[in-house]
N, C-alpha and C positions, 0 to 999 in steps of 0.2 A: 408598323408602328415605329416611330421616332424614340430613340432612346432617351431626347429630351422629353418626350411627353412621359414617356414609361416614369421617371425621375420624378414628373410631376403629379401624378397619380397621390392621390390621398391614402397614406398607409391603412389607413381606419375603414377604406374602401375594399383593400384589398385583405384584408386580415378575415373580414366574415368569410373570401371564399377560397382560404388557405383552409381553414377550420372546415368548412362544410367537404371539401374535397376528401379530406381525413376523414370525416364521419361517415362519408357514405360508405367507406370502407372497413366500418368497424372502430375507427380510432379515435381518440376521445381530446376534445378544446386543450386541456394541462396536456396531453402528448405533445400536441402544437408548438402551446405555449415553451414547453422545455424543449422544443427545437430552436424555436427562435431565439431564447434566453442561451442557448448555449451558443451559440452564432455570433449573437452580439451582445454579450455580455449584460443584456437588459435583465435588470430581476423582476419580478412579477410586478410591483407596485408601476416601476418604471415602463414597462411596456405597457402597460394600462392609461400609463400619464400619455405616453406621446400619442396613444390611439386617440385619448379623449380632445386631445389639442389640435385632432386630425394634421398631423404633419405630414409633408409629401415622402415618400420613400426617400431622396437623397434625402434629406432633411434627418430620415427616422436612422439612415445609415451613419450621418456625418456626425450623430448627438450619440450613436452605439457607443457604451463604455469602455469596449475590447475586442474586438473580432476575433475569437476564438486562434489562434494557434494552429487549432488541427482543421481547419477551414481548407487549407490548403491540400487535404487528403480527399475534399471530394471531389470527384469526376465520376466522369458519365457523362450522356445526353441530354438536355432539357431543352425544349421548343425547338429541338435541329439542330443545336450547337454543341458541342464539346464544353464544357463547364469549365475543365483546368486552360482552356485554350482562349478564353475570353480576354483580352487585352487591356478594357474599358475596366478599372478598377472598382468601380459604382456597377457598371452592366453585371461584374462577374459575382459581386457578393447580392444581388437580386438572382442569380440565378442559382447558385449556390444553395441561396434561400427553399426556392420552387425544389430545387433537387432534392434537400431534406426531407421537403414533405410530400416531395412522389412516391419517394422511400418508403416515409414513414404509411402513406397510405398503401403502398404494394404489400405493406404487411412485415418491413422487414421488421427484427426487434430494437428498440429505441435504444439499446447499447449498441448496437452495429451503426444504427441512423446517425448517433453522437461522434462515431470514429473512437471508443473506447475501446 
């Protein structure tokens, strides 16, 4: 898959199966939700707004109010890649993303997942 389509991808498409991959593991929609709000600075209302307006992931990245800070502490693996070694500034906070919530579904606790 092309990074420009991944880019193009409807956020609101992929948000149902961030959640359900957490679920099946035990962990619960607001777990999600505070990983992705900590990532990109979206608070609840706001990340509800751009799901409902279905923007494309650059779109849901480029309108984030902050990208966390501590963003830069995650690494690890996701779909083959190195996550700190990602180049593509847009590819590396989509994966960043997926990396939180493999975390957060492997069980770790959501203060380790946040980099607290």
């Amino acid at each position: 898959m092309t990074n420009e389509r991944i880019y193009r991808m409807a956020f609101s498409a992929v948000y149902p199966l961030l959640v359900q991959k957490a679920e099946r593991k035990g962990r619960s929609k607001s777990e999600v939700d505070a990983v992705i709000c900590w990532l990109t600075g979206y608070d609840d209302s706001g990340l509800q707004g751009q799901i409902i307006k279905k923007v494309d992931y650059e779109t849901f990245f480029c309108e984030a109010p902050q990208i966390n800070p501590d963003a830069a502490k995650i690494s690890g693996v996701i779909c083959g890649y190195r996550v700190e070694e990602i180049k593509e500034p847009l590819m590396q906070k989509i994966r960043w993303l997926d990396k939180l919530v493999d975390e957060l579904a492997k069980g770790k606790p959501l203060e380790k997942v946040l980099r607290s």
